[in-house]
Every structure is written in C-alpha cells, then in structure tokens.
C-alpha positions as CSV (number, residue, x, y, z in Angstrom):
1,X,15.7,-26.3,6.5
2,X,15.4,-23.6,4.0
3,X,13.9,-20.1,5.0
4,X,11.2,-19.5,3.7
5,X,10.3,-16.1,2.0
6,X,7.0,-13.6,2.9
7,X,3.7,-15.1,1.9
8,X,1.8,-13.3,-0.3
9,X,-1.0,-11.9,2.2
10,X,1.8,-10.6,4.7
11,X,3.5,-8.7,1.1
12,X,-0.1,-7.3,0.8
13,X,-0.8,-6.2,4.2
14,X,2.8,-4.7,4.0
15,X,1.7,-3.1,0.6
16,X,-1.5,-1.6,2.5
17,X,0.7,-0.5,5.5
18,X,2.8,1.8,3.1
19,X,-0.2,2.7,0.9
20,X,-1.3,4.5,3.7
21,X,1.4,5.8,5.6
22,X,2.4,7.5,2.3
23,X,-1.2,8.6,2.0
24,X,-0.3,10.1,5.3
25,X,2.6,11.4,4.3
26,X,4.4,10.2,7.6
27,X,7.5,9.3,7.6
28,X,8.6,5.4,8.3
29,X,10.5,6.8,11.8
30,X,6.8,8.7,12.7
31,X,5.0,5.2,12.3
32,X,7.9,3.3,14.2
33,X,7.5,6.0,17.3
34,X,3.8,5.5,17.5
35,X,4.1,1.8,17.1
36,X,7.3,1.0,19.6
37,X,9.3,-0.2,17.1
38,X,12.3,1.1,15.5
39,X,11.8,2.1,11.8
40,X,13.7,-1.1,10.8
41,X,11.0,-2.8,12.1
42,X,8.5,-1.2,9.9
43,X,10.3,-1.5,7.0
44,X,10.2,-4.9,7.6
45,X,6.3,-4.8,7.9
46,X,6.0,-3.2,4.8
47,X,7.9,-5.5,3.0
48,X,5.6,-8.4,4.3
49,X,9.0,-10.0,6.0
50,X,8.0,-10.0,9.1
51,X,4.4,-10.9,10.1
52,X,2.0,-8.3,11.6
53,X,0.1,-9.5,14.7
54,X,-3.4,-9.0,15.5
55,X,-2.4,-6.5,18.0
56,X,0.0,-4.5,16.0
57,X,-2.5,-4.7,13.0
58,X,-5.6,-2.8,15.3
59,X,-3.0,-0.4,16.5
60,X,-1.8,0.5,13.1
61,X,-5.8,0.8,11.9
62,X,-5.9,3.3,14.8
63,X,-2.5,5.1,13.9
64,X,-3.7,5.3,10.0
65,X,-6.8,5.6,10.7
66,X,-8.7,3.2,9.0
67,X,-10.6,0.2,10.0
68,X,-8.9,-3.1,10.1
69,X,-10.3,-4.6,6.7
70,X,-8.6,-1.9,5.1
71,X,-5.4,-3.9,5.2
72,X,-7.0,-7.2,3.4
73,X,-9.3,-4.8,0.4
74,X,-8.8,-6.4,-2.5
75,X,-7.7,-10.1,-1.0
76,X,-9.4,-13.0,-3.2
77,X,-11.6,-15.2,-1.1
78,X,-11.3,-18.2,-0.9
79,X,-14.5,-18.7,-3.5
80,X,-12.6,-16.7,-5.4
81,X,-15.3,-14.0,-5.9
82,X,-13.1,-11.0,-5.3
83,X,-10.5,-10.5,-7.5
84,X,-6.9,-9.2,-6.1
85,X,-5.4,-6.1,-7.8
86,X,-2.8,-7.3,-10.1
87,X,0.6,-6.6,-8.7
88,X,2.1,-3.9,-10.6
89,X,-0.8,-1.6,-9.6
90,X,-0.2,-2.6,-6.0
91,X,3.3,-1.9,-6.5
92,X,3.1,1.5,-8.6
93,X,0.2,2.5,-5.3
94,X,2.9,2.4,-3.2
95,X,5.2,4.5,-4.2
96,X,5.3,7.9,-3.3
97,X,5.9,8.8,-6.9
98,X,2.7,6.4,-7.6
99,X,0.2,7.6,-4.7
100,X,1.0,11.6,-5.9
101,X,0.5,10.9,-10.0
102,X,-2.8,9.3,-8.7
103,X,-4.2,11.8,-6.3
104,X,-3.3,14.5,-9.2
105,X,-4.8,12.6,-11.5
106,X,-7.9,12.1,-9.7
107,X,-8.3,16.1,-8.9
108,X,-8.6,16.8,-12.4
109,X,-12.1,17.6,-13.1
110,X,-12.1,17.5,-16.8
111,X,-12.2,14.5,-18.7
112,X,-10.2,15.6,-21.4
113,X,-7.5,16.9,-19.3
114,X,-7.8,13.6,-17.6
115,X,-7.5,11.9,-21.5
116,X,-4.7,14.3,-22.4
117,X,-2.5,12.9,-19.4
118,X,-2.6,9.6,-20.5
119,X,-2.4,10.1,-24.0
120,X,1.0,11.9,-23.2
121,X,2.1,8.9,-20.4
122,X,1.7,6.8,-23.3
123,X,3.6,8.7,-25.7
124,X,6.7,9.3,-23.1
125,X,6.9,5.3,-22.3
126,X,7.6,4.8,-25.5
C-alpha cells in the first residue's frame, strides 16, 4: 500500500500554525516546549505531515493565542462560498521573509509610499 502524502486541510492548518508562530516570532523549539513535543514534531505540524489533534489544536490556540477557527480562515466550504487564498500567498505568509515585507508594508501610512514599493517590487522581479 502506498503512503499517502498530507491532505490539503492538514498543509493549511500547518500553514496557519507557522503563520502565527512567526507572527510571534517564537522560535519552532519555544512552541515544541510549550506543546510537549520536540521541535521535530512541530516541524512536522507545520508541514501538514502529521495530523494535529483536537487536543493539540486548542492547546496551540491557547499558546498563539488565537481562537481555534483561526487555523481553518480562509477554508472553502463545502458550498463553496468561501474562497481559499491561492497557495502562493499562503506560502509567501509564511515565511519570515514574507510575514516582515507584509507587516512593513502595512505600517506605511501613505498611499503613495505604499504605490512606490510595489512599483519598485515590480521593477526588481524583472
């Protein structure tokens, strides 16, 4: 029998996990410590390859700090009436390099400062 890889809403949860730990700016070990796990194990979690329990998921809303939905924003229902943020935002949130470009980017006040910064993103990626 073939193993089979994450599933996409254990990715996601994993995605969240690290969202906010970075948010945090805690370190992987930190979060392991608090949890009970070694930081393996939370590397693990991040990368949606092993499942989070219920348990472990309510503890880690306490450790972050947030409320348990926070690790299923932005899931499509199954009516489809929420759409899911494509994945290389997700994946670009999650970065350290990601979540500090977007909290500068957010505490610019000025539009055209804002404007500028993108104009000159766009102009390096080329």
């Amino acid at each position: 029998m073939a193993k089979k890889g994450p599933n996409a809403i254990d990715r996601q949860v994993g995605a969240r996990v690290r969202m906010r730990r970075l948010m945090l700016d805690m370190s992987q070990q930190k979060l392991a410590v608090a949890l009970g796990v070694t930081f393996q194990q939370v590397q693990k979690y991040e990368k949606g390859s092993n499942r989070i329990g219920a348990g472990g998921l309510q503890q880690l809303a306490e450790i972050l700090a947030v409320p348990v939905g926070f690790f299923f924003e932005d899931f499509p229902t199954a009516a489809g009436k929420q759409a899911a943020l494509p994945s290389y935002i997700s994946d670009f949130l999650t970065t350290a390099d990601g979540l500090a470009l977007t909290q500068a980017f957010m505490n610019l006040r000025d539009a055209r400062q804002r404007r500028c910064l993108v104009i000159l993103a766009e102009a390096m990626a080329r």
